[in-house]
C-alpha positions in Angstrom: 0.0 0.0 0.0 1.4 3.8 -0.8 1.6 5.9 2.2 -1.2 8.6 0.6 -3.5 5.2 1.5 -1.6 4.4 4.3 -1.8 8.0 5.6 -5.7 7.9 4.5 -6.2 4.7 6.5 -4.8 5.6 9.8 -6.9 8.8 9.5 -10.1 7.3 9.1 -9.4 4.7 11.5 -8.5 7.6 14.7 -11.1 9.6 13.6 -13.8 6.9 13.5 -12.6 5.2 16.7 -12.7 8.6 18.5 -16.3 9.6 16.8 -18.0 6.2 18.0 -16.3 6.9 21.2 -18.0 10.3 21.6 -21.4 8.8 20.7 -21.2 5.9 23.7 -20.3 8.5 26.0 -23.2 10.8 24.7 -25.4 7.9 24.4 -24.4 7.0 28.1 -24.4 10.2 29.7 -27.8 11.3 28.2 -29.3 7.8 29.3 -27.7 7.5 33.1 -28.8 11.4 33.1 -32.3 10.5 32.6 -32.5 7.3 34.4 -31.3 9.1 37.6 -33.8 12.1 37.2 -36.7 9.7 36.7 -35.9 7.7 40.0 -35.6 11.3 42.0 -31.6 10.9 42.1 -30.8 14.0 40.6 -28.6 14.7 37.8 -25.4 14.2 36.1 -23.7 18.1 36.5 -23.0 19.3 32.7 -24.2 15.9 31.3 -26.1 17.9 28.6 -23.1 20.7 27.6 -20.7 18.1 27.7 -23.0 15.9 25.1 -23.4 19.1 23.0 -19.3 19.8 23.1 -18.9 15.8 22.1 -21.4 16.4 19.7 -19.3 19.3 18.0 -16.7 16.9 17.9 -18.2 14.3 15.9 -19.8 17.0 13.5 -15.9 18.3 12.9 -14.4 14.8 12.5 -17.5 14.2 10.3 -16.0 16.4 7.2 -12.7 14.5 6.9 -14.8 10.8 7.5 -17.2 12.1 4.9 -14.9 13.0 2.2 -12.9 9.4 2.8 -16.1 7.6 1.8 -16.7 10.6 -0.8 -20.0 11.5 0.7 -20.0 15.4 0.7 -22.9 17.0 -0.7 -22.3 18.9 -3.4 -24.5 20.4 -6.2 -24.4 18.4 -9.4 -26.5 21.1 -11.7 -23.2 21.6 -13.9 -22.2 17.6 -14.2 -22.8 17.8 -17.9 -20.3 20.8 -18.5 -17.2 18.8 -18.2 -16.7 16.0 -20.7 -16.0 12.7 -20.2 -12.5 12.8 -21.5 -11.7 15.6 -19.1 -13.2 14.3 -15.9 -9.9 12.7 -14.5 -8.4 16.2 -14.8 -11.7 17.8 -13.3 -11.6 15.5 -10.3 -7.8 16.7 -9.2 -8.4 20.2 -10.1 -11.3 19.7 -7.7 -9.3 17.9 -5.0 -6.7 20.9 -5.3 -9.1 23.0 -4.6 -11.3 21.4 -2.1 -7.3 21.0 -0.4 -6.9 24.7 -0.2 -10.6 25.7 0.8 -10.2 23.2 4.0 -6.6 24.5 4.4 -7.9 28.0 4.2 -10.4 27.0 6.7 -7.9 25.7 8.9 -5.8 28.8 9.0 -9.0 30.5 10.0 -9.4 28.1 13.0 -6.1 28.3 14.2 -6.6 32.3 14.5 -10.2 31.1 16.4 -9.0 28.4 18.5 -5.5 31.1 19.5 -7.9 33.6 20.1 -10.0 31.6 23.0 -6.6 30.7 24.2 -5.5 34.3 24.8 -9.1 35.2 26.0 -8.8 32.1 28.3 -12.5 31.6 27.1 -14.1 28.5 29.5 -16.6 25.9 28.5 -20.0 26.9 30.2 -20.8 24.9 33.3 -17.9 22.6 33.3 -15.3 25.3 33.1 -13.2 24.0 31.1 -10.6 25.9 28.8 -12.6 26.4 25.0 -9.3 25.5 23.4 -9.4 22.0 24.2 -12.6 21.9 22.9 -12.2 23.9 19.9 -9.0 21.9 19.0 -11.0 19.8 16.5 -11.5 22.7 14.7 -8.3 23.5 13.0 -7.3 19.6 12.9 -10.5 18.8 11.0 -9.8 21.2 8.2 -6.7 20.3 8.1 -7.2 16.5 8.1 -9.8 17.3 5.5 -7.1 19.2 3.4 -4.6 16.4 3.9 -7.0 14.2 2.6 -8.2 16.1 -0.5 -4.2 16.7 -1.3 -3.3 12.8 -0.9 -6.5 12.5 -3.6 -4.4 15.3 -5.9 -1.5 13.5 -5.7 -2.8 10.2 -6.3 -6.0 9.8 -8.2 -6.9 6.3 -7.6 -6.8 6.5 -3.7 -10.3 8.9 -4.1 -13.1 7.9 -3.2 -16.3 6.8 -5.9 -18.6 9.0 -5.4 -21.7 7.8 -3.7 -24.4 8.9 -5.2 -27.8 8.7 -3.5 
């Protein structure tokens, strides 16, 4: 295997493990929350913020996951346009520039995520710095860009499109 694909496969592998991760803890949190409220024994403190911030989480790691199964929406109005002979070409020109949009993305979040840490910003009621929170952020876009640049480089390790 090349190391675009080998890169490509220990992205998607961290990225999913730490997704389905978030979703048991959600799914675990939320369910002992309720349990415990519905017997009269209170509350988990922050269960709910703490699901939303895990939540955020999965959404970020969700653009890099979605574009390694090449499942971003996108409009297909001008398909046509292109013709057949050109589409190889079309589809890295596209990856180039789906790289720098997600890179230019992730410049913008570093400025973000540097910003809460000079503000020294905390996570509503489980004080927390935002930083570590926001930290997905940056590293999704760039993961994302990584992605789209490995698809550049080498053609054949992108995704089929699935269309639905």
């Amino acid at each position: 295997m090349s190391l675009g694909g080998r890169v490509l496969r220990v992205l998607f592998r961290g990225e999913i493990v730490v997704a389905i991760s978030a979703y048991v803890v959600i799914f675990g949190l939320l369910l002992t929350d309720v349990v415990m409220r519905e017997f009269g024994l209170g509350s988990i403190f922050g269960a709910q913020r703490i699901s939303v911030y895990l939540m955020i989480v999965c959404g970020f790691l969700g653009l890099g996951l979605a574009a390694s199964q090449g499942r971003h929406l996108r409009p297909r109005f001008l398909d046509g346009v292109i013709p057949a002979s050109l589409s190889a070409a079309a589809d890295r020109v596209g990856s180039v520039i789906m790289m720098g949009v997600f890179a230019a993305f992730g410049v913008i979040a570093i400025q973000f995520l540097l910003d809460a840490i000079e503000y020294g910003e905390l996570a509503r009621t489980i004080r927390i710095p935002m930083w570590t929170i926001q930290i997905v952020v940056p590293y999704a876009f760039f993961s994302t860009a990584l992605r789209y640049a490995i698809f550049a480089l080498d053609p054949s390790l992108r995704p089929k499109e699935a269309l639905e």
